[in-house]
Each structure stands twice: as structure tokens, then as C-alpha cells.
C-alpha positions as CSV (number, residue, x, y, z in Angstrom):
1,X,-0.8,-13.9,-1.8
2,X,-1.5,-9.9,-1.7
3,X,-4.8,-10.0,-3.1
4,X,-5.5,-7.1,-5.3
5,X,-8.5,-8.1,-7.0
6,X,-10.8,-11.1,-7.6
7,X,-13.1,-11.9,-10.6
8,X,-11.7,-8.6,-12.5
9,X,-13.2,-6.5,-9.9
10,X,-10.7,-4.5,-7.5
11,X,-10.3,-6.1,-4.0
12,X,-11.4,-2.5,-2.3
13,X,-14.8,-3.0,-4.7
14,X,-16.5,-6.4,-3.7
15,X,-18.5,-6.8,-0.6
16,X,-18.3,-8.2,2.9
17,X,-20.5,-11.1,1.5
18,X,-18.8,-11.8,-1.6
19,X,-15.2,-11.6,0.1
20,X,-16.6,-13.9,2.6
21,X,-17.2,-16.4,-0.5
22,X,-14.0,-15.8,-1.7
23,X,-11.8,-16.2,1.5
24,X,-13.5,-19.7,1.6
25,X,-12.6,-20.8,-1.6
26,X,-8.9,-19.1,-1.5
27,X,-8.5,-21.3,2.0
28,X,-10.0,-24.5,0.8
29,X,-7.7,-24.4,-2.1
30,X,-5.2,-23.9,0.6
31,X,-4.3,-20.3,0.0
32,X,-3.4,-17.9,2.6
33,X,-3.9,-14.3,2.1
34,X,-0.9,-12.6,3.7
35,X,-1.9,-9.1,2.5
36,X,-5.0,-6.6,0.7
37,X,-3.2,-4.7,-2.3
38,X,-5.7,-1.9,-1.9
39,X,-5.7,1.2,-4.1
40,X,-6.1,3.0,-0.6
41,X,-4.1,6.5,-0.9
42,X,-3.9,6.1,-4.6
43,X,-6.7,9.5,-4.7
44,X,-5.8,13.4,-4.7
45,X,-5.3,14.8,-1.5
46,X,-7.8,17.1,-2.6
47,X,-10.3,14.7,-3.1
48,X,-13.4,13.9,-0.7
49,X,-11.3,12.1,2.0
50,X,-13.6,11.5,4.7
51,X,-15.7,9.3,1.1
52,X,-11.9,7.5,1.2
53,X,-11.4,6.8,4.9
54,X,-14.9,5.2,4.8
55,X,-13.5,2.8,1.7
56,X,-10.7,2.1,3.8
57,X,-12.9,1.0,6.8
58,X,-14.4,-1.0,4.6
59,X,-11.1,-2.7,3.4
60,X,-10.5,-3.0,7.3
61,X,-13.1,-5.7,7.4
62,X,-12.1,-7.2,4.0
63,X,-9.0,-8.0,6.0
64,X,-10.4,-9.3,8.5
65,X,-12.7,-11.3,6.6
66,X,-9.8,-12.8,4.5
67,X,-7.7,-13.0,7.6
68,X,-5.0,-10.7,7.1
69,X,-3.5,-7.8,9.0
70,X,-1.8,-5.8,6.9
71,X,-3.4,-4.0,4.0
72,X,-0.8,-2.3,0.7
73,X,-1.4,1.7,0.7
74,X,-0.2,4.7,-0.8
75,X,0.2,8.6,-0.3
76,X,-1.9,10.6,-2.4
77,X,-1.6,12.1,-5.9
78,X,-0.9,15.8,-6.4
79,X,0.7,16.3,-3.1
80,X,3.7,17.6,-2.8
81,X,2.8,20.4,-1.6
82,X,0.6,19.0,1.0
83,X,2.5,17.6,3.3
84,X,1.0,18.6,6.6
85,X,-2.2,17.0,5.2
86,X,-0.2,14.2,3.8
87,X,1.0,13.4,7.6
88,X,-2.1,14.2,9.6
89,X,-4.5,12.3,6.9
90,X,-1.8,9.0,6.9
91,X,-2.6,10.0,10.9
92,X,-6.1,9.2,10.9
93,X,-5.7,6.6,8.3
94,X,-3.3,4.6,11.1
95,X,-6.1,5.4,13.4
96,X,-8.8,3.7,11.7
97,X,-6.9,0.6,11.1
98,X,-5.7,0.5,14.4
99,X,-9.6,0.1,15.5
100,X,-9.9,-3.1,13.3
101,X,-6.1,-4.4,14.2
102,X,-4.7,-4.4,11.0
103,X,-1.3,-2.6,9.6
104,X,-1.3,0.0,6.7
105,X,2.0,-1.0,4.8
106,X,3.0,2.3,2.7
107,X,4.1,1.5,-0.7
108,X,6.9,3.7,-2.5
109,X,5.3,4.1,-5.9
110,X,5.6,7.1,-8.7
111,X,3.6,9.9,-8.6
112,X,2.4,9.8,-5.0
113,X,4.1,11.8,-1.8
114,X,5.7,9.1,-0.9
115,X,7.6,8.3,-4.2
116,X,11.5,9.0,-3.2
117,X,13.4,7.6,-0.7
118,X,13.5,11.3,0.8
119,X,9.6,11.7,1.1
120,X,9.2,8.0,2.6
121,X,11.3,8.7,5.3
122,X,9.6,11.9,6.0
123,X,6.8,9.6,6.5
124,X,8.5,7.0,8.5
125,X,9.5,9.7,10.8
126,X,5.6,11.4,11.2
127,X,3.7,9.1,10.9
128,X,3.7,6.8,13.8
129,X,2.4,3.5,13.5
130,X,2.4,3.4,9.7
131,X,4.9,0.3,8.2
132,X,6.5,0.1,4.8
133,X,6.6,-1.6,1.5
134,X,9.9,-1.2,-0.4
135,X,9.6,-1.5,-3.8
136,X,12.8,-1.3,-5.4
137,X,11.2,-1.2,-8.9
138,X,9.3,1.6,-8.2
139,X,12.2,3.4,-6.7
140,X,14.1,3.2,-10.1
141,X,11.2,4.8,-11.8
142,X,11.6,7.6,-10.4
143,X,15.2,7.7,-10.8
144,X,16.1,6.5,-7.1
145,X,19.1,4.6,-6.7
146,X,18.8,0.8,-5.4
147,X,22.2,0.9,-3.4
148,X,20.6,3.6,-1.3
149,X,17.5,3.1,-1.1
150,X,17.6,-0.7,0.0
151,X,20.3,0.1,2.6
152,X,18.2,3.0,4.2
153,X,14.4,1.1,4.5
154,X,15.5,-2.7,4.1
155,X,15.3,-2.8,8.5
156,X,12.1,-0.7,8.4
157,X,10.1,-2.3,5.8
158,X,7.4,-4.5,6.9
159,X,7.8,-6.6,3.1
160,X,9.1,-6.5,-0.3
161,X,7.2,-6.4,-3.6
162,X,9.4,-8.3,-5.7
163,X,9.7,-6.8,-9.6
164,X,12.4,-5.4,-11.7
165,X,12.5,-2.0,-14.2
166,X,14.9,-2.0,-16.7
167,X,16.2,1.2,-15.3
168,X,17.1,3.0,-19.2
169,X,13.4,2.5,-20.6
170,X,12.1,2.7,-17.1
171,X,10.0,-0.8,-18.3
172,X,8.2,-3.1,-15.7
173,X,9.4,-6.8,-16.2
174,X,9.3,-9.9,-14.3
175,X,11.9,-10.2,-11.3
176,X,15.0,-11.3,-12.8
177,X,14.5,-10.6,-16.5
């Protein structure tokens, strides 16, 4: 499963102890954890990043904990007009979870740098060392096209979130609705 949160309480929000209770359960009930759906990314880029990167060092040893490597992350809100800072703060963020072996999977969602299938590969291209999550629902939300954006990142993209929008009412519904 990508984990995303546990109890009603965000995955990025419980503890080293209490993950370490939960990874026991999920594996005695014979679940794996392939990845943590964090909200990592999901902040301004004007917000107090160095408060962020220490969340996402902390979500570094949630993965390790539930014995994953790769953790779901996104490109900041309010800024596309930032993207040097974009870049260089994805950079660092690689950096950091390079320390505690794990891979940041970008996520194309609405509202974040890396919503279009332009932006993401502007990302692909500068930040080294960062993988990707296509999401081909949340490519029609913002008015993306499916039969180009699945033939351009289907080879780069480390997995798929699997979801459909009906693409008139922009509505989320279950894959194959």
C-alpha cells in the first residue's frame, strides 16, 4: 500500500514510536508498505522551509521504519514564479533523502509547480535524482491531455496512481467508472 495516514492522523504526523507499532501490525497482517503518501511539498514556497525539510527528515525515518524507499511528494503552492527556488529547494530535498536511502517520487497534482506536463519535465530535467508519479487524473484536472502526457513520462515514472476524472466536471471517481 502507499500509506497516507493511519488512525485518522496524517502519515507525516505520527511518531517514530507509533509508526513502529504500526509497521508491526501492517506486516503481521501481511501488508507491505511499498510507499509514504506524504504531504511533503504540498506548503508555499514561501513558507518556513528549513521547518519542512526537517518534517521531511522525519518522514525519512518513517520510511525506513515501515520499510519503504520511496516516499509521494509534491512541488510547492504559489510558485510559479519561483522556479529557481522550486529546483534548488527539490535539490536539497533529494539531498536529504539521499542521506536516509530513500527516493522522493514527485507527484503531478493541481495547483503545485509541478502540475503540467510542461513544469514536470522542467523538473525531470533539473532536478537530478528526483523520480516521478504520473497521475493521469490529475493531469486532466488541469486540462492536460492523457495521449500526451502518458506517452512523454510513462518510461520516467517511478509508478502510477491509479484514478479517473470525468474530464467535463473535472470529478474524481474510482478508476474505471
Amino acid at each position: 500500500i502507499e500509506i497516507r495516514g493511519l488512525d485518522g492522523v496524517n502519515v507525516s504526523d505520527i511518531t517514530e514510536d507509533k509508526a513502529t507499532e504500526y509497521a508491526l501490525r501492517l506486516k503481521e497482517a501481511g501488508i507491505k508498505v511499498w510507499s509514504i503518501g506524504s504531504p511533503i511539498g504540498k506548503v508555499k514556497i514561501s513558507d518556513d522551509l528549513d521547518a519542512h525539510l526537517d518534517k521531511l527528515r522525519h518522514v525519512c525515518r518513517l520510511a525506513k521504519i515501515f520499510e519503504t524507499d520511496k516516499i509521494r511528494m509534491f512541488s510547492f503552492h504559489a510558485a510559479y514564479e519561483e522556479k529557481e527556488k522550486v529546483f534548488s529547494t527539490l535539490s536539497k530535498m533529494v539531498e536529504i533523502a539521499d542521506e536516509y536511502g530513500v527516493k522522493l517520487c514527485h507527484e503531478n497534482e493541481k495547483k503545485i509547480y509541478g502540475d503540467t506536463l510542461e513544469r514536470v519535465i522542467e523538473i525531470a530535467e533539473n532536478v537530478k535524482g528526483l523520480y516521478l508519479i504520473y497521475d493521469p487524473a490529475n493531469f486532466i484536472e488541469v486540462g492536460e491531455d492523457p495521449y500526451k502526457t502518458l506517452p512523454a513520462l510513462h518510461r520516467k515514472s517511478e509508478y502510477f496512481h491509479i484514478k479517473d476524472v470525468i474530464a467535463e466536471t473535472k470529478t474524481l471517481v474510482p478508476a474505471g467508472y
